[in-house]
MARVEXGU-849047 format. One record per residue: residue in one letter; x, y, z of N, C-alpha, C, O, CB in turn. Coordinates in steps of 0.02 Angstrom, whole numbers, padded with zeros to 5 digits, always signed. Each point is the difference from the previous one (the first is absolute). Glycine has a CB too. Layout:
AXYZXYZXYZXYZXYZ;...
//
This chain:
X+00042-00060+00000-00042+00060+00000+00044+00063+00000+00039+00001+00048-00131-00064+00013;X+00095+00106-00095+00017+00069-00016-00029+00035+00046-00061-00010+00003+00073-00001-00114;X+00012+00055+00154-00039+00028+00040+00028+00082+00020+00045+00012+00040-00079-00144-00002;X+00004+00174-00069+00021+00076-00003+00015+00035+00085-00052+00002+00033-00035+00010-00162;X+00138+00010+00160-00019+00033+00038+00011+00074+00016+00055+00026+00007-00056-00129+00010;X-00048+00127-00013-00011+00080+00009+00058+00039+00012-00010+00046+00040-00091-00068+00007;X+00172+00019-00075+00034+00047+00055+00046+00029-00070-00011-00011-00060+00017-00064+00213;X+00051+00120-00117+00058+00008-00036+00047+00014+00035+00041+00044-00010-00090-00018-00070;X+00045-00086+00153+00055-00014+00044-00006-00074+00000-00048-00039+00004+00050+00148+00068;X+00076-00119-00079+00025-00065-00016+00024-00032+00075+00025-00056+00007+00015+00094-00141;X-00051+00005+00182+00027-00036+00049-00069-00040+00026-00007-00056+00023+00117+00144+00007;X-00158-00036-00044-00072-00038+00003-00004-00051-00030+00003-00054+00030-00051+00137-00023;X+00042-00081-00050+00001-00069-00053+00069-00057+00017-00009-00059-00017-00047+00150-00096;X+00115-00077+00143+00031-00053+00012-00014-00031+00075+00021-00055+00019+00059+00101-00108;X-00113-00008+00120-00045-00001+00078-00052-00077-00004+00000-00058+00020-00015+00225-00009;X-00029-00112-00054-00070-00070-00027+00033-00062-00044-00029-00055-00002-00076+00157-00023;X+00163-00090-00007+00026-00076-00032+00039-00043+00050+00008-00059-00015+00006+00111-00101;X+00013-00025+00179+00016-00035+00057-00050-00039+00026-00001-00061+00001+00073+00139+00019;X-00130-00026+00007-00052-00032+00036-00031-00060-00027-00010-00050+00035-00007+00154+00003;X-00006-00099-00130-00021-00059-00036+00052-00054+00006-00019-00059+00004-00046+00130-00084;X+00136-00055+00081+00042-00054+00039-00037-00039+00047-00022-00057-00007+00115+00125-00002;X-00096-00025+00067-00005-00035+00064-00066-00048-00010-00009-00052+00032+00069+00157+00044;X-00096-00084-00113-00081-00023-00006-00004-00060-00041-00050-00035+00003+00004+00152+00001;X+00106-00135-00052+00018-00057-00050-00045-00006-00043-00033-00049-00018+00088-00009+00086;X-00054+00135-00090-00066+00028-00060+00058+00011-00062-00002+00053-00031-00113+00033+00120;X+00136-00108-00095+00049+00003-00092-00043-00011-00056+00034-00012-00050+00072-00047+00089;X-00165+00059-00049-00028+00017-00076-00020+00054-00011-00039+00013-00046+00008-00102+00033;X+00057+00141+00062-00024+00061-00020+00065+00043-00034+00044+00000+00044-00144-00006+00055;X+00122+00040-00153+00047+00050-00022-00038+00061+00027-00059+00008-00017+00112-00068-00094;X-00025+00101+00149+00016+00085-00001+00017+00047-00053+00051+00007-00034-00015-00042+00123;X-00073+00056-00089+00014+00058-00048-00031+00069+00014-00058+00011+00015+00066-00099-00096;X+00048+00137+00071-00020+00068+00005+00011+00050-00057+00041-00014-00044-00022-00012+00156;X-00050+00076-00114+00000+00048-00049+00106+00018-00030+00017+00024-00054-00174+00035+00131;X+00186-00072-00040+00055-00013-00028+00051-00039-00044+00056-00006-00025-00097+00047+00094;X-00017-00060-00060+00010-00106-00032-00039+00016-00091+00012-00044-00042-00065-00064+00209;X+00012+00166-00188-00018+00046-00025+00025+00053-00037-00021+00026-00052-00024-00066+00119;X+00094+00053-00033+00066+00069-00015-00077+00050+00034+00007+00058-00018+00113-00083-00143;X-00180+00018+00197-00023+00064+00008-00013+00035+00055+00053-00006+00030-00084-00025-00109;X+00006+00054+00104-00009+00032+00078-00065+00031-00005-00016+00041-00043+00140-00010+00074;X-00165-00054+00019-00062+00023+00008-00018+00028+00083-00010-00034+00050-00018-00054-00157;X+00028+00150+00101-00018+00033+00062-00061+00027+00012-00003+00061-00007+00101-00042+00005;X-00162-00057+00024-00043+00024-00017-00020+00035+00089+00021-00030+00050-00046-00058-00184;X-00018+00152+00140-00017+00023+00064-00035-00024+00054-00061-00009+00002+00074+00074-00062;X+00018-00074+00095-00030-00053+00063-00054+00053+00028+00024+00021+00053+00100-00104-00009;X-00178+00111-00054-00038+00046+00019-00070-00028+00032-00054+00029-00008+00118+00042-00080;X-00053-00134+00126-00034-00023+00044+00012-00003+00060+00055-00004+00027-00078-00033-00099;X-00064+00038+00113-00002+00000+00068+00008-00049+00044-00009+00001+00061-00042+00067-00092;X+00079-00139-00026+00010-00063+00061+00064-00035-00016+00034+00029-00043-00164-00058+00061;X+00155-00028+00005+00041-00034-00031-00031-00060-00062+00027-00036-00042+00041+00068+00163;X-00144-00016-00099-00038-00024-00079+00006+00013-00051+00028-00025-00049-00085+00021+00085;X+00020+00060-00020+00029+00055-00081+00040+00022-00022-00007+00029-00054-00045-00003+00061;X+00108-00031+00024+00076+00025-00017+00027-00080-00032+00032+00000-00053-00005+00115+00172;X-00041-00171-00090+00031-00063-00030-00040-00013-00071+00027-00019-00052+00006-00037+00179;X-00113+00073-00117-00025+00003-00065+00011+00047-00068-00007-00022-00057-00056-00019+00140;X+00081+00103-00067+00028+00027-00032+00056+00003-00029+00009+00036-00049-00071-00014+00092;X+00102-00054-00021+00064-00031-00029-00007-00035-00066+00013+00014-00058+00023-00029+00172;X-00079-00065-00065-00038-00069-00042-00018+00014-00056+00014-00034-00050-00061-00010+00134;X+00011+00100-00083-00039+00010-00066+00032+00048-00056-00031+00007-00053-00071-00025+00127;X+00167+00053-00062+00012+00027-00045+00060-00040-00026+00032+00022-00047-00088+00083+00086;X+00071-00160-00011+00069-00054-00017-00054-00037-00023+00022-00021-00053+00093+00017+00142;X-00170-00016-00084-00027-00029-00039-00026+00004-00063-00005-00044-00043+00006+00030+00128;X-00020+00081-00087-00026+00041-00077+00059+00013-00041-00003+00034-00051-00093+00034+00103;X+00153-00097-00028+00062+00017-00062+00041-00065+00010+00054+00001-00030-00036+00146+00034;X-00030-00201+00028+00048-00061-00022-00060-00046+00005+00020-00058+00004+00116+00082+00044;X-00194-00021-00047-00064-00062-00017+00022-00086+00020-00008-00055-00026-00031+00143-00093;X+00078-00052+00197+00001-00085+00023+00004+00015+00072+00011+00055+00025+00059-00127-00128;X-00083+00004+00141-00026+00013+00064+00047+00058+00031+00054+00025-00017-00102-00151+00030;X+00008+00136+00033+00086+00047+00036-00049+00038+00081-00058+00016+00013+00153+00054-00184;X-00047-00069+00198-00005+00006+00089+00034+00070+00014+00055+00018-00019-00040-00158+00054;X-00062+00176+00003+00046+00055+00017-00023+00020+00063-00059+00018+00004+00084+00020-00117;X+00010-00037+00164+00005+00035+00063+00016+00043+00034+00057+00021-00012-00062-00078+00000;X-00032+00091+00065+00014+00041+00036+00000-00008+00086-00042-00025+00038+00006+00074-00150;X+00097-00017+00123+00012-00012+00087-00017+00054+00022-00023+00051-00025+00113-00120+00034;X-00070+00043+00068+00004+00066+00037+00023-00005+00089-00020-00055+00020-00083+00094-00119;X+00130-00009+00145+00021-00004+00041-00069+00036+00050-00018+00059-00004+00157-00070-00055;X-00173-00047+00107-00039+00057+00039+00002-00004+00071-00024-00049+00029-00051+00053-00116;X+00107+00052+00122+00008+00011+00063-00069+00009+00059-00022+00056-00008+00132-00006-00059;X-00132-00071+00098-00035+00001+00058-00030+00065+00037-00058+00019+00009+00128-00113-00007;X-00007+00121+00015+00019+00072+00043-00017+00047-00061-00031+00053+00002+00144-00091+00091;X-00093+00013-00136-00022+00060-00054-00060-00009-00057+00008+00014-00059+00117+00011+00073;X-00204-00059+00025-00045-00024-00026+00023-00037-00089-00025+00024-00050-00051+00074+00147;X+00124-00154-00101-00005-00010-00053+00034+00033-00057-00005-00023-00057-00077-00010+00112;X+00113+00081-00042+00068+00040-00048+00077-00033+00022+00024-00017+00054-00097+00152-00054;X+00096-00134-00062-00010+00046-00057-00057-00037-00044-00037+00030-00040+00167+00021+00040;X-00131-00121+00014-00036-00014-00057-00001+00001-00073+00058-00010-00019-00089+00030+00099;X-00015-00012-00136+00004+00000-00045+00053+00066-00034+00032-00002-00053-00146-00073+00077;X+00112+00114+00011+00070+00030+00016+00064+00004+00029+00031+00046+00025-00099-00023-00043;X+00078-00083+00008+00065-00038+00020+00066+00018-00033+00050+00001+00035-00126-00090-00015;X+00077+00100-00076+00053+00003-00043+00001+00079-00022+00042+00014-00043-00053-00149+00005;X-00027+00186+00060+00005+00065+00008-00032+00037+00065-00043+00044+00002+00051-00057-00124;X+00025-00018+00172-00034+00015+00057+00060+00067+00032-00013+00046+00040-00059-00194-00020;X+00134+00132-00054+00050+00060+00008+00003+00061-00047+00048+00037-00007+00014-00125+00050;X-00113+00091-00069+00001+00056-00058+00002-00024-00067-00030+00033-00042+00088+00037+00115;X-00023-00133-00094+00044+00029-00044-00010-00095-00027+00028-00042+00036+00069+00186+00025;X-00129-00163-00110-00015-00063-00041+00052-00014+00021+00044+00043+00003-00112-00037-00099;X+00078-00067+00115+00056-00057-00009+00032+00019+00045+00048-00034-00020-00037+00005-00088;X+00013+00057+00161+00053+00033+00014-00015-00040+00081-00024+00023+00052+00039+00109-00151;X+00009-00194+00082+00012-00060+00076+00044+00041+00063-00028+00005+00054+00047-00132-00145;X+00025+00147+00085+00042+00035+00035-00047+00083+00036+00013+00022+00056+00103-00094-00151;X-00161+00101+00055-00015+00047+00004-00063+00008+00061-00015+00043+00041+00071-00036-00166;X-00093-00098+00100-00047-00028+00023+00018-00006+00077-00025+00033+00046-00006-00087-00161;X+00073+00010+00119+00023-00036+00061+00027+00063+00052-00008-00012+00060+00046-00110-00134;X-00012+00180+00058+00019+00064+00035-00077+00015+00018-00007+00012+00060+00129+00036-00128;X-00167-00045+00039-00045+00050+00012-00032-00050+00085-00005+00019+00059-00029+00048-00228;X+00022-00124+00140-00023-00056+00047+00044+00003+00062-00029-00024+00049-00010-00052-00145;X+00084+00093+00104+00052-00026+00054-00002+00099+00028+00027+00023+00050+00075-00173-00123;X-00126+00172+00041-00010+00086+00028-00039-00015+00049+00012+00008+00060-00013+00070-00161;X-00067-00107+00065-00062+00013+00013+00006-00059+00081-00023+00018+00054-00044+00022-00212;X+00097-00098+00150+00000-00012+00060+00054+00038+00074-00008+00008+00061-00038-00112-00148;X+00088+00117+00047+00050+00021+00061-00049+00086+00020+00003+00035+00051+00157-00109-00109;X-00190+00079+00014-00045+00070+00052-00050-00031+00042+00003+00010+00061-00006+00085-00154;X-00052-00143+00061-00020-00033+00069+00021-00044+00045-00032-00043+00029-00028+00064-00077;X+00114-00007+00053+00047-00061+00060-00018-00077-00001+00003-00040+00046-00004+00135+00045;X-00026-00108-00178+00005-00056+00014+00052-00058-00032+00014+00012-00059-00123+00036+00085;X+00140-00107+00000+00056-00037-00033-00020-00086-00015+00040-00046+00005+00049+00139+00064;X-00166-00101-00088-00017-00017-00039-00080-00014-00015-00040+00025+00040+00157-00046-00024;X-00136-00008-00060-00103+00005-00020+00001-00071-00019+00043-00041-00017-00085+00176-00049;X-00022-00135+00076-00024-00056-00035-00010+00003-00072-00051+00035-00002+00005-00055+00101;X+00061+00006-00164-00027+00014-00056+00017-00081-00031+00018-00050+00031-00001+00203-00036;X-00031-00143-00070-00015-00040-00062+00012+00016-00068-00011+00056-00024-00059-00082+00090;X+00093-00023-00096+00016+00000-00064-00065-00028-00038-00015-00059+00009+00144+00047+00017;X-00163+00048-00063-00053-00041-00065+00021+00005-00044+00043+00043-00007-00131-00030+00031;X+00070-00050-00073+00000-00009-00057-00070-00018-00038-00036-00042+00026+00153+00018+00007;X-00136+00053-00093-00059-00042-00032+00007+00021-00083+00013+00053-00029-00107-00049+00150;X+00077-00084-00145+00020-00004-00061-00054-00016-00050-00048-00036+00015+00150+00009+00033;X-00090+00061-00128-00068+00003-00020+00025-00057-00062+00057+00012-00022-00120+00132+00063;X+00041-00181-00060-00008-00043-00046-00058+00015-00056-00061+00008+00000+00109-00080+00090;X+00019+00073-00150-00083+00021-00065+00031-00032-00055+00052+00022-00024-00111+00115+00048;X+00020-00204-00051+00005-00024-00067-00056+00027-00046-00032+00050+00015+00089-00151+00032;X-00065+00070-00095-00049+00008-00056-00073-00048+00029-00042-00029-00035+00155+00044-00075;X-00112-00012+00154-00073-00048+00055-00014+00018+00053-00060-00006+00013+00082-00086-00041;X+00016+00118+00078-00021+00039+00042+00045+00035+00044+00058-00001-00021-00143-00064+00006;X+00072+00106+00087+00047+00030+00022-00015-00008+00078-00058+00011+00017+00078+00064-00126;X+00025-00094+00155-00004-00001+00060+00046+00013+00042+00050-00030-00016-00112-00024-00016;X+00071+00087+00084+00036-00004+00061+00022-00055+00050-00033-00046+00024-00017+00133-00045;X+00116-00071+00032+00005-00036+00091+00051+00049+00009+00029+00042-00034-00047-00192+00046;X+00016+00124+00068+00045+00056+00042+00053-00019+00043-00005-00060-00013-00088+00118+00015;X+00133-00056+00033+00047+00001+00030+00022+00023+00055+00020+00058-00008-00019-00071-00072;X+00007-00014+00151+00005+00033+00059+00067-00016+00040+00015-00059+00006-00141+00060-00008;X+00171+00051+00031+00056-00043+00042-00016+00026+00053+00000+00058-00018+00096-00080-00049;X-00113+00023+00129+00001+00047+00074+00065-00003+00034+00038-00049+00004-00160+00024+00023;X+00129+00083-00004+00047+00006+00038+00017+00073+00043-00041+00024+00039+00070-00118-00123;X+00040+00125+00073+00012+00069+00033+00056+00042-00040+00049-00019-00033-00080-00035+00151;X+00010+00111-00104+00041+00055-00021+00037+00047+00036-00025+00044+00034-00043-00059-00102;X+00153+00001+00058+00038+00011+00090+00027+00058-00042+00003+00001-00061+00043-00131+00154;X-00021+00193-00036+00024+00053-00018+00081+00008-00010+00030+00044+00030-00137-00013+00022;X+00141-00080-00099+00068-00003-00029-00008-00017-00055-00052+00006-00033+00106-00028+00115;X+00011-00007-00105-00019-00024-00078+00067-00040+00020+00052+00024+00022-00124+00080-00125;X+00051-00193+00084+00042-00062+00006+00025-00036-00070-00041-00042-00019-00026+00026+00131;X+00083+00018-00123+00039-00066-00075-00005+00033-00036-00033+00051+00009+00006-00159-00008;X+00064+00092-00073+00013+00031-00074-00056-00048-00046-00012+00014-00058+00163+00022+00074;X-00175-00079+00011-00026-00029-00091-00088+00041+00016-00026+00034+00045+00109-00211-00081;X-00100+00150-00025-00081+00022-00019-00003+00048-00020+00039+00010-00046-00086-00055+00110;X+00007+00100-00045-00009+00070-00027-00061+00008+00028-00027-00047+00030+00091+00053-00137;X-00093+00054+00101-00048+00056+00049-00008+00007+00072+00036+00041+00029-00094-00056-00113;X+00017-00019+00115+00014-00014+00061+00022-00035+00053-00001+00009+00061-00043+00031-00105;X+00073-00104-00010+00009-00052+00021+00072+00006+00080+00002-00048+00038-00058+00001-00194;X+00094+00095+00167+00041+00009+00038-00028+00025+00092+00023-00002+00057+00045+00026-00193;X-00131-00002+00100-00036+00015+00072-00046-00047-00003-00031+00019+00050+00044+00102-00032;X-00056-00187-00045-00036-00036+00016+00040-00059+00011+00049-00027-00027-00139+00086-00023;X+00037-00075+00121+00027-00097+00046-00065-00035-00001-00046+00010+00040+00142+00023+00072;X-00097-00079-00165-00080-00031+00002-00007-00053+00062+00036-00047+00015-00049+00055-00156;X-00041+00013+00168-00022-00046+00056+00049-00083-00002-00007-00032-00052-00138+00102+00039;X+00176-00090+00048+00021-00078+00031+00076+00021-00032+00029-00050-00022-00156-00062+00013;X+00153+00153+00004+00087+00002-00021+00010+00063+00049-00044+00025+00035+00061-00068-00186;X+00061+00065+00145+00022+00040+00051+00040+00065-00068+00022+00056+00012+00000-00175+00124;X-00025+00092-00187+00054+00027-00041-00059+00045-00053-00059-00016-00001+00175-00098+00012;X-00089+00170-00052-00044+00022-00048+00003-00032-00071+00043-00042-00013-00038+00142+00079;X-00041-00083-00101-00002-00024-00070+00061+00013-00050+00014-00037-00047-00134+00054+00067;X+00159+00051+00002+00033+00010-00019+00092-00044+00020+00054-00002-00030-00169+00103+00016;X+00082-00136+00092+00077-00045+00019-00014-00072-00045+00049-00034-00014-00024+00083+00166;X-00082-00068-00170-00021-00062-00053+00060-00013-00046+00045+00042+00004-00174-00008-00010;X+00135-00068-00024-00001-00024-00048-00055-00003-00058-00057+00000+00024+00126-00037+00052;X-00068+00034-00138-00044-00002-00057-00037-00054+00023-00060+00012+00011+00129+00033-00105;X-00044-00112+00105-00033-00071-00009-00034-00001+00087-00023-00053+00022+00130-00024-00134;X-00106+00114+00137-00023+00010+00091-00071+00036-00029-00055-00028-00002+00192+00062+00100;X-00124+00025-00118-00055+00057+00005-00042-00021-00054-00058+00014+00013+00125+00087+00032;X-00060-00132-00103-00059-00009-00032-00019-00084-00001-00004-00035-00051+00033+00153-00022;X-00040-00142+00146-00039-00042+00009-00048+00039+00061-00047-00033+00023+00133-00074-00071;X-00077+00156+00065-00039+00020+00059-00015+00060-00040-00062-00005+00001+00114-00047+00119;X-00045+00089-00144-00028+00085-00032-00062-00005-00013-00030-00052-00012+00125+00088-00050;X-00120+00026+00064-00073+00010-00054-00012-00015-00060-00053-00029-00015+00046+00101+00062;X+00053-00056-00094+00020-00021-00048-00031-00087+00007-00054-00026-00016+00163+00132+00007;X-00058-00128+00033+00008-00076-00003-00063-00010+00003-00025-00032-00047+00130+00003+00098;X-00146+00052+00000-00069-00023+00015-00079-00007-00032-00050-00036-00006+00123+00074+00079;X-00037+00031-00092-00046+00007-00079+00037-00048-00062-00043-00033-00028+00010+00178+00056;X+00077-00153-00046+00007-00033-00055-00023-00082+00024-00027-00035-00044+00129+00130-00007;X-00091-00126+00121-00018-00058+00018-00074-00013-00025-00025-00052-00022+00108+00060+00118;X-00115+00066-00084-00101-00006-00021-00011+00011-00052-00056+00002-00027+00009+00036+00108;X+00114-00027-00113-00023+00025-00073-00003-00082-00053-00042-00014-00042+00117+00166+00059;X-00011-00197+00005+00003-00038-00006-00041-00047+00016-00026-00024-00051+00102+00074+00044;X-00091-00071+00049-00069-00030+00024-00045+00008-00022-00036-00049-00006+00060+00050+00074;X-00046+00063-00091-00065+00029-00023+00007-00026-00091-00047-00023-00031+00037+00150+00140;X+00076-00118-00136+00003-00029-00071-00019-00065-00028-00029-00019-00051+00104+00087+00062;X-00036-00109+00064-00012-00094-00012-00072-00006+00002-00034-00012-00050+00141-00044+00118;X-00131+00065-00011-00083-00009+00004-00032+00028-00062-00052-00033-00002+00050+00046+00130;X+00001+00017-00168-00013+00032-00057+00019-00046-00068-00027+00012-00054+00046+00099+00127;X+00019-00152-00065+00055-00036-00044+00013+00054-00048-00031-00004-00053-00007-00124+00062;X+00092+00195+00001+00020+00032-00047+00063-00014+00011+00035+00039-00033-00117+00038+00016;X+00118-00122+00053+00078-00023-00001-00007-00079+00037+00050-00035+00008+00017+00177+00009;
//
């Protein structure tokens, strides 16, 4: 199965070809708009991690006419009703800007004296072939401590410790963190959700 996914980050895409590792899902090929020579940035100008993953889905779908999955995360803190949230990845001002992100977060706690929250990683992923289109989602629980620990991953992964470990996502390893991530979790339902379907 050919299977498009929404992005024009490859670390994403080498993320989800790990996880289908772990899952001993090998009839699926990856492919992204690079794989293409093209780049498709279309505006995430939705109010959920629904409509932002659907909006992806559907415009990678209207220009490569084969299945294809596209997701959207988000980091949501407790103390801070659920932000950044779907504003996760410009929650520092400034698109993309992980470093910019993670300052603003580690402000915002060291003014309320606090050194760490309860929060969560989601994920939810939209699936759209030429038959139909559906969701699943993705949950990790855990906490968000006021430092920043390990070099691997990227966004927030240096200040999140998911519930039953002592270490952050960022002290992981690749083959550690994406058997436990959101990510992982959603692609586990996404997978599941395909077999029962017999589309793999």
């Amino acid at each position: 199965m050919k299977l498009i996914v929404a992005t024009n980050n490859r670390h994403k895409l080498s993320e989800i070809g790990e996880i289908l590792l772990h899952l001993n899902c090998n009839n699926i090929e990856l492919l992204c708009a690079e794989d293409f020579s093209k780049s498709i940035r279309p505006d995430e100008i939705g109010f959920s991690y629904h409509e932002n993953a659907e909006i992806k889905a559907n415009a990678f779908f209207k220009e490569f006419a084969l299945p294809t999955i596209a997701d959207d995360s988000g980091l949501e803190i407790d103390f801070l009703n659920g932000l950044p949230g779907i504003s996760s990845s410009s929650f520092g001002g400034e698109e993309g800007n992980h470093k910019k992100n993670r300052q603003k977060l580690l402000s915002i706690m060291k003014e309320a004296n606090i050194s760490e929250a309860k929060a969560r990683f989601r994920c939810v992923i939209c699936y759209i072939d030429d038959e139909e289109k559906f969701f699943v989602e993705g949950i990790v629980e855990g906490k968000i401590i006021n430092t920043e620990l390990g070099n691997n991953g990227f966004g927030y992964d240096p200040m999140f410790i998911p519930d039953g470990y002592k270490k952050t996502f960022a002290e992981m390893d690749d083959f550690e963190k994406n058997q436990i991530s959101h990510r992982a979790n959603a692609i586990r339902n996404l997978i599941n959700t395909l077999r029962e379907k017999n589309k793999i």
